[in-house]
C-alpha positions as CSV (number, residue, x, y, z in Angstrom):
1,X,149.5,97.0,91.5
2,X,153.1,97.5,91.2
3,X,155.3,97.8,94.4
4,X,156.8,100.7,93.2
5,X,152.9,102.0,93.6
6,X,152.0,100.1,96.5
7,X,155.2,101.5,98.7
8,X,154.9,105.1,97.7
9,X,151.1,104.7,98.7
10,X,152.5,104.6,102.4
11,X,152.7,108.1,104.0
12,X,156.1,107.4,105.6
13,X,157.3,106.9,102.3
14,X,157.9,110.7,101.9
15,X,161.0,112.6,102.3
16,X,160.2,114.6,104.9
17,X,159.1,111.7,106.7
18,X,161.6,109.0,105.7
19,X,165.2,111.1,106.9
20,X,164.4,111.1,110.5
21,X,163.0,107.8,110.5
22,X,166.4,106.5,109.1
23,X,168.4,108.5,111.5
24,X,166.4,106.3,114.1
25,X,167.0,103.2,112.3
26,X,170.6,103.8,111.5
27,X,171.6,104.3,115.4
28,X,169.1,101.1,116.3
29,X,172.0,99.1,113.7
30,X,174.5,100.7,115.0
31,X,174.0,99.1,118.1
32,X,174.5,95.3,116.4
33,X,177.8,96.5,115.7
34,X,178.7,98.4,118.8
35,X,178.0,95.0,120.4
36,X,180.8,93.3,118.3
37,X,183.3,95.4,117.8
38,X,183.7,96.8,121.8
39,X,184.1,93.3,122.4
40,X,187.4,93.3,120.5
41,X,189.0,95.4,122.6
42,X,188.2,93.8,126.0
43,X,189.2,90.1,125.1
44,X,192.8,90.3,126.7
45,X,190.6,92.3,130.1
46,X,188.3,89.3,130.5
47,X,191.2,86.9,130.2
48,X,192.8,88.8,133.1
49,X,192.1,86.8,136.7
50,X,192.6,89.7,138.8
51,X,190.7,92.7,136.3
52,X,188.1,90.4,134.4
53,X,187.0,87.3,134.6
54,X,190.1,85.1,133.9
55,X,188.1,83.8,130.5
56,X,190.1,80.9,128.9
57,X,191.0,81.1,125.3
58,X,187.7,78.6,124.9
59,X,185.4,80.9,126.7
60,X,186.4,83.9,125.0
61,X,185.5,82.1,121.6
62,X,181.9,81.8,123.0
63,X,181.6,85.1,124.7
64,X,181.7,86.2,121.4
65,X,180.5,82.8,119.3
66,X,177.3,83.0,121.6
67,X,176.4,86.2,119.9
68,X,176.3,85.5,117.0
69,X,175.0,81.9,116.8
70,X,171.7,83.3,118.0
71,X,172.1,86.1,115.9
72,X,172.4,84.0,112.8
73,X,169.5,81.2,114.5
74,X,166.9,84.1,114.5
75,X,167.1,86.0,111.8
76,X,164.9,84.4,109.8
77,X,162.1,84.1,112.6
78,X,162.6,88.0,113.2
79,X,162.4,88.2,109.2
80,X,158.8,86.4,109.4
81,X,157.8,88.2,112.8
82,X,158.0,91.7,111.4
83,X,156.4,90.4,108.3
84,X,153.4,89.6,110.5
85,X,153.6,91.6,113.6
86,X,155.2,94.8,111.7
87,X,159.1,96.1,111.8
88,X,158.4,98.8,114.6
89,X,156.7,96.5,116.9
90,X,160.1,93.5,116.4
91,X,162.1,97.0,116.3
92,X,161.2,97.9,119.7
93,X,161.3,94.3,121.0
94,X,164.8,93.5,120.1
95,X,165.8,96.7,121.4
96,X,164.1,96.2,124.9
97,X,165.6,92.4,125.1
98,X,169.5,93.8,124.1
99,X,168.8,96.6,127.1
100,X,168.2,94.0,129.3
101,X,170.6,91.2,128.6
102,X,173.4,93.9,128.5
103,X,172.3,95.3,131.6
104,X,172.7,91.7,133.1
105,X,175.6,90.9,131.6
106,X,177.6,94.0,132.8
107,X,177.3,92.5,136.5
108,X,177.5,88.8,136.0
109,X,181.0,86.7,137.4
110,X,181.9,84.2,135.5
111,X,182.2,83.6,131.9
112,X,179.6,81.1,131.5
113,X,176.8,83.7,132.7
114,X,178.3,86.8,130.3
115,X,177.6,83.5,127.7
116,X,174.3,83.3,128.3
117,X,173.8,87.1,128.7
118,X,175.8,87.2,125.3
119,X,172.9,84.5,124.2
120,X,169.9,86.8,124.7
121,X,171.8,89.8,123.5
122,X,172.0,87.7,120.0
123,X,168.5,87.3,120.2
124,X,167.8,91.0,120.8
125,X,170.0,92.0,117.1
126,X,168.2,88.9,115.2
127,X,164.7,90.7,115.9
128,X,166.2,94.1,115.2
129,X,167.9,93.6,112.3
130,X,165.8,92.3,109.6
131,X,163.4,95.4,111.3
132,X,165.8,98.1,110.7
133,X,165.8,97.2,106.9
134,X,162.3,96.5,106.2
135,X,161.3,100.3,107.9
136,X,164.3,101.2,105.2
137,X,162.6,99.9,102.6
138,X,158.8,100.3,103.5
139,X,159.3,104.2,104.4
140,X,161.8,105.0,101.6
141,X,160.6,106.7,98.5
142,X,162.3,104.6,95.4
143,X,164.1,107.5,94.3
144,X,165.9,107.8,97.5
145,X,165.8,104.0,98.8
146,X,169.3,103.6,97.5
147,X,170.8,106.5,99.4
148,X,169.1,105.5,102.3
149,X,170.7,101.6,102.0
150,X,173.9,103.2,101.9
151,X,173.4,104.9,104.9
152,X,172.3,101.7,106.5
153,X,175.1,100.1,105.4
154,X,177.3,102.8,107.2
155,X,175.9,102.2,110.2
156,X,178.4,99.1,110.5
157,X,181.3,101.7,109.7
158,X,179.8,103.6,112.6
159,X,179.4,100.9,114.9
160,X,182.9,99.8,114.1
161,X,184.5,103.0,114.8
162,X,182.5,103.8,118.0
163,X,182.8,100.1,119.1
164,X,187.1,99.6,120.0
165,X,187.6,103.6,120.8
166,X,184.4,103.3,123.7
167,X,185.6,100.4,124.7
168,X,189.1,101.5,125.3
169,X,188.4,104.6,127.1
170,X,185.7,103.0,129.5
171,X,188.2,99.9,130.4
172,X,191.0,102.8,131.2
173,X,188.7,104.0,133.8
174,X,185.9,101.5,134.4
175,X,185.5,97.8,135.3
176,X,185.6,95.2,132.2
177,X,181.5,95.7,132.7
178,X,181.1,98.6,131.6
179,X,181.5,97.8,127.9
180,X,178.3,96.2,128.1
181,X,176.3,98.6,130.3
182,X,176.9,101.2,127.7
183,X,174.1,99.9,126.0
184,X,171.5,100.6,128.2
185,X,171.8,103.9,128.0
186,X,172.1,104.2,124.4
187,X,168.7,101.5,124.3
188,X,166.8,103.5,126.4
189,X,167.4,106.5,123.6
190,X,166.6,104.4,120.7
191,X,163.5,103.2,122.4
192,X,161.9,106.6,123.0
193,X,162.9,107.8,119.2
194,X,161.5,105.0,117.6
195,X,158.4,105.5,119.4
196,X,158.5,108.7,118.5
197,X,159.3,108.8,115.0
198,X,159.2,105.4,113.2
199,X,155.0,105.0,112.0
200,X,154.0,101.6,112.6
201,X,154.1,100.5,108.9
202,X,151.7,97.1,109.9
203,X,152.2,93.7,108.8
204,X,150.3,91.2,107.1
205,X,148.1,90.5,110.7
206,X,146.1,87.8,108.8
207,X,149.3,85.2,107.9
208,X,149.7,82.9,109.7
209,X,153.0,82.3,111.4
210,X,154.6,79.0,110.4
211,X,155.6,77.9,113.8
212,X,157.5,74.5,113.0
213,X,159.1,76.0,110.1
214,X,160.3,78.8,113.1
215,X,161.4,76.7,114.9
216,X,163.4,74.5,112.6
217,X,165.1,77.4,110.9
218,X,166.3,78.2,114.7
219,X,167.5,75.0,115.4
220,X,169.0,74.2,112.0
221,X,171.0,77.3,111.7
222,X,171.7,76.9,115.4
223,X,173.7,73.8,114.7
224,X,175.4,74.7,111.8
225,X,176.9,77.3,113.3
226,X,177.6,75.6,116.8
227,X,179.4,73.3,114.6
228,X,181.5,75.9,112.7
229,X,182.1,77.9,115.9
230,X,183.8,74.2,117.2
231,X,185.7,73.8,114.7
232,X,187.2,77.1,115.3
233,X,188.2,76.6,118.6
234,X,189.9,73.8,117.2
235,X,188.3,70.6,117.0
236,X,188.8,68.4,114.6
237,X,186.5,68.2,111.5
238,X,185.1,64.5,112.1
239,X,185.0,65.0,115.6
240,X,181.6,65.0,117.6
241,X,181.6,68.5,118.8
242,X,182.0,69.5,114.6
243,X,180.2,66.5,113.0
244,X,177.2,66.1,114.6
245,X,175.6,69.5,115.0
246,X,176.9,70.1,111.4
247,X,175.1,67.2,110.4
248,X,171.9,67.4,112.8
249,X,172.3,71.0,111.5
250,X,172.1,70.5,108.3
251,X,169.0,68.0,108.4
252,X,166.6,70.4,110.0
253,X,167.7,73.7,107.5
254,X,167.0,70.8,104.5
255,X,163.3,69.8,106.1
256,X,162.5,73.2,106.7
257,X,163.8,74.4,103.1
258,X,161.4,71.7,101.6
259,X,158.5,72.1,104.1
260,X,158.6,75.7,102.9
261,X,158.2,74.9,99.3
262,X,154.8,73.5,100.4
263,X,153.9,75.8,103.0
264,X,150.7,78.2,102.2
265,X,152.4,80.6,105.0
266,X,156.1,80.3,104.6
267,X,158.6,81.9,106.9
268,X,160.8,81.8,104.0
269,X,159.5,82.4,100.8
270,X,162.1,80.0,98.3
271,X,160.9,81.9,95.2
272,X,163.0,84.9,96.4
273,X,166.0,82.8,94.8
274,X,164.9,82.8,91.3
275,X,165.9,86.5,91.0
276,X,169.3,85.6,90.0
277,X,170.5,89.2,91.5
278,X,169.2,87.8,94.8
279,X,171.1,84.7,94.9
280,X,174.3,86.1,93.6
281,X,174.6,89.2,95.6
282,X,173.7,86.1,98.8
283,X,176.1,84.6,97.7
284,X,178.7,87.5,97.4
285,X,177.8,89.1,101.4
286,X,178.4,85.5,102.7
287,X,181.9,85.3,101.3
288,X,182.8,89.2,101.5
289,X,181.9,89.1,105.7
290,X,183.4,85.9,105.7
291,X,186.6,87.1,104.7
292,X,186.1,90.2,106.7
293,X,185.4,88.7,109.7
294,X,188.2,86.1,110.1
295,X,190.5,89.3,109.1
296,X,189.6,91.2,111.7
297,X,189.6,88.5,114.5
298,X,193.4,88.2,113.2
299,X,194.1,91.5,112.9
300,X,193.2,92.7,116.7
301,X,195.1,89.6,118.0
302,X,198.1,91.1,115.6
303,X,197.8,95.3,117.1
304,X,197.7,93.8,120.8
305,X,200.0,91.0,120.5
306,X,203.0,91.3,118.2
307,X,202.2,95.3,118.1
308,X,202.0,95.4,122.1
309,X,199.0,98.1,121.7
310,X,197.1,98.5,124.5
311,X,192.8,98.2,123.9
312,X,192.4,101.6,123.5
313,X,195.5,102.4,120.6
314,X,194.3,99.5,119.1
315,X,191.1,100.9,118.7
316,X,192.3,104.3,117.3
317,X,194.1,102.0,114.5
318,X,190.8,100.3,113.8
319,X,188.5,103.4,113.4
320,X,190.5,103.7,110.0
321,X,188.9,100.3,108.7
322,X,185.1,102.3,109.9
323,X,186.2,105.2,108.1
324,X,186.5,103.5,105.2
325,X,183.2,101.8,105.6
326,X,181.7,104.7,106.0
327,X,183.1,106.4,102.9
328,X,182.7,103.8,100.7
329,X,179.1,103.4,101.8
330,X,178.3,107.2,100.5
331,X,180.5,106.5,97.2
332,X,178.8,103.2,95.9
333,X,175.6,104.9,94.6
334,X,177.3,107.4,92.6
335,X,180.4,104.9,91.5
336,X,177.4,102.2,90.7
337,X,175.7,104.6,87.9
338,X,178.9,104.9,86.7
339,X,180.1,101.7,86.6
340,X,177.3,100.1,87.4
341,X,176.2,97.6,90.6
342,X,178.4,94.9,89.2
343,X,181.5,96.4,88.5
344,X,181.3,98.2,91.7
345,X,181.0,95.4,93.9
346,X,183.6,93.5,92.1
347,X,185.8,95.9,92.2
348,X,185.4,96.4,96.0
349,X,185.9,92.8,96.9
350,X,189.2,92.6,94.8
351,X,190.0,95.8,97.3
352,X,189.9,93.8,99.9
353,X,192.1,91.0,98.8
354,X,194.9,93.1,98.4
355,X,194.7,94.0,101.7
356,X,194.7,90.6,103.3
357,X,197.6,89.6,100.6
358,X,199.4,92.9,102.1
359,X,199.2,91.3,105.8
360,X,201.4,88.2,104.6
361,X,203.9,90.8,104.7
362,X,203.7,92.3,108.3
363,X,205.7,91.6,111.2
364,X,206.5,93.2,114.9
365,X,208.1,95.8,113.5
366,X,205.7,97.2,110.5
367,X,204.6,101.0,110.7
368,X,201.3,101.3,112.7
369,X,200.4,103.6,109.5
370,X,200.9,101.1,107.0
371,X,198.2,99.2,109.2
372,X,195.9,101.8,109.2
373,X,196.1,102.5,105.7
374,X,195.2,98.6,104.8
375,X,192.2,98.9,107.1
376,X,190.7,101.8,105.3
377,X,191.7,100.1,101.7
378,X,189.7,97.2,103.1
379,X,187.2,99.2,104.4
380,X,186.5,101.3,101.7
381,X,186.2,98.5,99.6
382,X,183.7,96.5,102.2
383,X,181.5,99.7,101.6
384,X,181.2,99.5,98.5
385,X,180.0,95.7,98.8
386,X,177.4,96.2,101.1
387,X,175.3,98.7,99.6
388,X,174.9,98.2,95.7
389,X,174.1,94.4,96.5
390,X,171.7,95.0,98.9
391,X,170.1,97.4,96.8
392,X,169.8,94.7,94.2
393,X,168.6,92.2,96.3
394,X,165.9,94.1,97.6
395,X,164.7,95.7,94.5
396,X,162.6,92.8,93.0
397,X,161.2,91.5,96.5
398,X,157.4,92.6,97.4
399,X,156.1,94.4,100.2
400,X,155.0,91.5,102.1
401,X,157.8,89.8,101.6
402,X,160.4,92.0,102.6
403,X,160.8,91.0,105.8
404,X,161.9,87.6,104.7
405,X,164.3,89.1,102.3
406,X,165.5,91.2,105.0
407,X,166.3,88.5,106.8
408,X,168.1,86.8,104.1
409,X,170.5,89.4,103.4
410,X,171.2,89.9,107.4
411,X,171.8,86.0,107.7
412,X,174.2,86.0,105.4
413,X,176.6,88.5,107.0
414,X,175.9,86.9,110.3
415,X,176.8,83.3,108.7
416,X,179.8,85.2,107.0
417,X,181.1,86.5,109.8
418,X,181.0,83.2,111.8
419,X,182.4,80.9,108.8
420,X,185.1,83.5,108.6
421,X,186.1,83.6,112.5
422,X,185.7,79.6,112.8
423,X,188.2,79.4,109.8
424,X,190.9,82.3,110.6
425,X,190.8,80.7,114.0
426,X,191.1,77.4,113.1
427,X,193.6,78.1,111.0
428,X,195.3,80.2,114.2
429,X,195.4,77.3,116.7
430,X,196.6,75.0,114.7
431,X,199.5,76.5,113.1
432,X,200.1,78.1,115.8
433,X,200.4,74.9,118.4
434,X,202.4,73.2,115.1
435,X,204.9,75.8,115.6
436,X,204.8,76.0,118.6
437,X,205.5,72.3,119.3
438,X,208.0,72.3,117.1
439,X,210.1,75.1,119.1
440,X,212.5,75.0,122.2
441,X,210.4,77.1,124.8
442,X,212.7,79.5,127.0
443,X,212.6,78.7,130.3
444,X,212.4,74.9,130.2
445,X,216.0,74.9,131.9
446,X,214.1,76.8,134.9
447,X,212.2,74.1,135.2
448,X,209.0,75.5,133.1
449,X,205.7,73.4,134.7
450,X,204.0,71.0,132.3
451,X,200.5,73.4,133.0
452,X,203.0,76.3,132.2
453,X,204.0,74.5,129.3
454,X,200.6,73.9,127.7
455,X,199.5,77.3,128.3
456,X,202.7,78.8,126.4
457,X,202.0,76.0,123.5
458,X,198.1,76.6,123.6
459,X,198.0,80.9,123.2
460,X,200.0,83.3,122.6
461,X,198.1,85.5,124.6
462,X,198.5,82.9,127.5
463,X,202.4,82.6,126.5
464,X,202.8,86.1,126.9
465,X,201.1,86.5,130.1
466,X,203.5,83.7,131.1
467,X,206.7,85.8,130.2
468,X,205.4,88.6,132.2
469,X,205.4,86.9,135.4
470,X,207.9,84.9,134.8
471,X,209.9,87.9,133.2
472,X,211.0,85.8,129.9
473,X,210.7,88.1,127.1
474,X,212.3,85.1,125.1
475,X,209.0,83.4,125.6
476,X,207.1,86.7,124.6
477,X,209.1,86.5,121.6
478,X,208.8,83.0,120.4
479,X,204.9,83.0,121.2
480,X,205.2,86.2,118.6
481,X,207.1,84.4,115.8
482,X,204.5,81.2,115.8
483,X,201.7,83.8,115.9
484,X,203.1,85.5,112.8
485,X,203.4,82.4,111.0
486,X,199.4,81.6,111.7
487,X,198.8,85.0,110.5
488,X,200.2,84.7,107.2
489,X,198.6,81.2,106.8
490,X,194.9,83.1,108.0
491,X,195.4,85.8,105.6
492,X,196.5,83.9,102.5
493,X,193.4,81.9,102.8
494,X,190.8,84.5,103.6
495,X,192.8,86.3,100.1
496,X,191.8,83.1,98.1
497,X,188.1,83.2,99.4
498,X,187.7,87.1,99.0
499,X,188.9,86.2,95.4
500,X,186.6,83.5,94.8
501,X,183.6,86.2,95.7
502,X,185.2,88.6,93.0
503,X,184.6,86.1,90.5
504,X,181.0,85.6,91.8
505,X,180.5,88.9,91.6
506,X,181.3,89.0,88.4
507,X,179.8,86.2,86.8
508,X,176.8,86.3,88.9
509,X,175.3,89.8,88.9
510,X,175.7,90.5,85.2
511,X,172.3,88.6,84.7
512,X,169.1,90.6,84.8
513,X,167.0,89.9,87.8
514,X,164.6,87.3,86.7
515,X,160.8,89.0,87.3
516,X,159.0,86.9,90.7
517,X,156.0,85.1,90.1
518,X,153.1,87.1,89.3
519,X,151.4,86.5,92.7
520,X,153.8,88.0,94.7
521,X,153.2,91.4,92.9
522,X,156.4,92.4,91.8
523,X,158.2,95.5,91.3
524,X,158.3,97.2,87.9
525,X,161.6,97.0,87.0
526,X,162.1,98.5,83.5
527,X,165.4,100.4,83.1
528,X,166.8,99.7,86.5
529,X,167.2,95.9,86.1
530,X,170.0,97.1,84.1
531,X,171.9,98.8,87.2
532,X,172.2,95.0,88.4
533,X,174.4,94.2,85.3
C-alpha cells in the first residue's frame, strides 16, 4: 500500500478537517519563533544593571545559545517520540514544558537562572516542532499538503513579525520579564485548541524506543553545538572550550550514526538519505538559516547601535524581513509549477545574497527604508527556500517515518541558525577588538580606567554605555566605526556561504528522488518526482 493511500486513509486527512487543524499547528510554530525573535529586542534591556539583569556580552550569548543548543540536542528524540508516542501527545507536551519554563523564567534574577529557564524552554520547541510537521503531513490531503507546508513555513514570518514589535511595546511599559511571560498566555490557548481540534493521529505504540541511540543523538549534537556556540563568543578554534566538545561532539553523533545503521528500531532511520532530494534540500536549509541567522544577529546590533533605534523601532524595521517571509511562503507553490522546486529555491537563496552583499555598503547614516527594503528582499527570498524544499523532502518519506524526517528538516534550521550566529559573531569580536585595539580611545587623557578600557575594547554595546555616563560621544563614535568594519567582514562571508547553497541548490535538486527501500512503503511518486528537478 502506497503512502499516498495509506495517508488519505486517515480521517483527518480531509479538508474540512485538515484547515483548522493547521491553524492550530501554525500558532503552536509560531511560538518557536516568538521565543527568538522577542529576544532580539531585549538584549541591550537585560544588559542594563539598573532595568534588567546587567547580562554581560557572554551571558547574553547563552541566554540566547541555551535555546537553541537544546533545541538542536532534541530534535531528533522529539522526531522518534512522536513517531512512537504520536505528534498530538509530544504536541501538547512541549507546549506545557515552554508554558512553564517561560513562566519561570519571567521572574528569575540573574542571568545564569533565565539560562537554565532558556534550557528547558529549548526543550519544550525540540518536542514541538518535529510534531507540528508530522500532524501537517499526517492530516493533509496530498493535493493540498503543499499549501499547507507553505503555510507552516510562514509561521516563522509570523513569529518574526510578532516577536521584536511585542517585545518592544511590553519593555515600553513592562519589566524586561515580561517578554517571556507572554507565553503563557498564548500556551495556555494553544493547549486547549489542540485538544480540541488536532485528532490524535497515533504512533507506531509497538517500536520500540532506541534509548542509547536518544541519548547519544542528545549529547552528540549537544556538544557540537556547545562548541560552535564557544567559538562565537570568541574562543579560539583549538582552544578547550571549542575543541573538545566539538570533538567529544562529534564522536558520539558518529557512534550513534553507525549504531543506527544496525538498529532494528532506529531513532533515525539513515536510509532517508538515499533520496537525493532529501539530502540536497538538508543540505540547502542548513546553509540558507545559517546565513540567515548570523545576518540577523548582525543586523539588530546594526538598527540599535550605529542606527541608535530604540527596541521597539527596531522591531517595526524588522517586521519587513516577516513580511517577506510570509509572502514568499504563499508564492513558492505557484512560482515552483512554474519554474519548478529547483529553480525556485535557487533563485531564492541568490535573493538573499544580494542582500547581505548590499549591507557591505551601509553605514550610520543609510535610509532606515533602504533597510527595510533589504529585509523583505531577504525575506521574500528565505520564503521561497523553506517551503518547496520541505515539500521535497518530505514527499518520499513514509508514514512511520515521518517523524524522523520531521526532525531532520527542523535540525537543520536549528544547526543553521547556530553555525550562522557562532560565525557572524565570531567574526564580530574579533574584528571588532582588532580595531579596536588598534584605535586611540577618547577619553584616555581623562584618565580612562583599565576595566573602562576593556569594556570600550570588548563591546560596542559596552563602549557606548561608557560614553553615556561618561558623556564622550567620541567614544560612541569610534565603538560605531570598529562595529561597522565587523559588519562588512560578517556580511561578506555569510554572502559567500549563501552563494555556496545556491550552487547546492542547483546541482543537487535537479536529480529525481531516488525511490526508498521497498520495506519502508514508499510513496508513489510518478509525475511529481519531476517537481523536484
Amino acid at each position: 500500500m502506497s503512502t499516498v493511500s495509506r495517508t488519505t486513509e486517515n480521517p483527518a486527512a480531509t479538508p474540512s478537517r485538515s484547515w483548522p487543524v493547521l491553524v492550530v499547528v501554525v500558532c503552536a510554530q509560531m511560538l518557536i519563533w516568538l521565543d527568538t525573535s522577542i529576544l532580539n529586542v531585549a538584549v541591550t534591556t537585560l544588559a542594563d544593571p539598573v532595568d534588567g539583569l546587567g547580562a554581560t556580552p557572554g551571558e547574553l550569548e547563552w541566554v540566547a545559545s541555551a535555546y537553541t543548543l537544546v533545541v538542536a540536542g532534541t530534535l531528533f528524540a522529539g522526531g522518534a517520540l512522536a513517531d512512537r508516542f504520536g505528534p498530538r501527545n509530544t504536541l501538547l507536551a512541549g507546549l506545557a514544558l515552554i508554558g512553564v519554563a517561560s513562566g519561570a523564567g519571567a521572574f528569575v534574577d540573574s542571568p545564569a537562572w533565565l539560562i537554565v529557564a532558556r534550557a528547558f524552554m529549548g526543550a519544550g520547541s525540540g518536542l514541538l516542532m518535529p510534531a507540528t510537521l508530522t500532524v501537517i503531513v499526517q492530516s493533509t490531503p496530498e493535493e493540498k499538503r503543499t499549501r499547507a507546508i507553505a503555510i507552516w513555513s510562514s509561521s516563522s514570518g509570523l513569529g518574526v513579525a510578532v516577536g521584536p514589535v511585542a517585545g518592544g511595546a511590553l519593555l515600553s511599559h513592562f519589566w524586561w520579564g515580561s517578554v517571556f511571560l507572554v507565553n503563557v498566555p498564548i500556551v495556555a490557548l494553544c493547549l486547549l485548541a489542540v485538544v480540541a481540534v488536532v485528532p490524535d493521529l497515533g504512533g507506531s505504540r509497538r517500536r520500540v524506543l532506541d534509548l542509547p541511540g536518544l541519548a547519544l543523538s542528545v549529547l552528540g549534537l549537544g556538544g557540537v553545538v556547545y562548541g560552535i556556540i564557544e567559538l562565537g563568543n570568541g574562543r579560539t578554534w583549538y582552544g578547550p572550550h571549542v575543541l573538545l566538545p566539538l570533538l567529544l561532539g562529534g564522536v558520539l553523533l558518529a557512534v550513534f550514526v553507525a549504531g543506527q545503521r544496525r538498529s532494528p528500531a532506529p531513532s533515525l532511520d539513515l536510509r532517508l538519505f538515499r533520496q537525493p532530494g532529501f539530502t540536497a534540500g538538508s543540505v540547502v536549509l542548513l546553509i540558507a538559516f545559517m546565513a540567515l541567522a548570523g545576518h540577523l544577529f548582525y543586523a539588530a546590533f546594526y538598527l540599535q547601535g550605529p542606527r541608535g533605534l530604540s527596541p521597539a523601532d527596531a522591531g517595526m524595521v524588522m517586521i519587513a524581513a516577516a513580511v517577506g517571509i510570509v509572502l514568499g511562503s504563499q508564492a513558492s507553490p505557484a512560482l515552483s509549477r512554474r519554474l519548478t522546486a529547483r529553480w525556485t529555491v535557487a533563485s531564492g537563496v541568490l535573493a538573499t545574497a544580494a542582500t547581505y552583499v548590499a549591507y557591505a555598503w551601509l553605514d550610520g547614516r543609510t535610509p532606515i527604508w533602504v533597510v527595510a527594503v533589504l529585509l523583505w528582499v531577504q525575506g521574500f527570498g528565505m520564503g521561497l527556500v523553506g517551503t518547496p524544499v520541505t515539500a521535497v523532502m518530505m514527499r518520499g518519506v513514509p508514514p512511520q517515518l515521518v517523524g524522523a524526517g520531521s526532525a531532520v528538516n527542523s535540525v537543520t534550521r536549528q544547526v543553521g541558525g547556530t553555525l550562522g550566529v557562532a560565525s557572524a559573531g565570531s567574526i564580530l569580536s574579533g574584528v571588532y577588538r582588532d580595531r579596536m585595539a588598534a584605535a586611540e580611545l577618547p577619553g584616555t587623557a581623562r584618565g580612562l580606567s583599565r576595566a573602562a578600557e576593556d569594556q570600550a575594547r570588548t563591546s560596542a554595546e559596552g563602549a557606548r554605555a561608557l560614553a553615556d555616563s561618561l558623556r564622550l560621544p567620541e567614544l560612541a563614535a569610534t565603538a560605531d566605526r570598529a562595529f561597522l568594519d565587523a559588519m562588512y567582514a560578517a556580511t561578506l562571508t555569510v554572502a559567500a556561504l549563501a552563494l555556496v547553497g545556491f550552487a547546492v541548490a542547483v546541482v543537487g535538486l535537479r536529480t529525481r528522488a531516488a525511490p526508498p527501500p521497498q520495506d519502508t512503503r514508499p510513496v508513489e511518486t510518478g509525475s511529481k518526482e519531476r517537481e523536484a528537478r
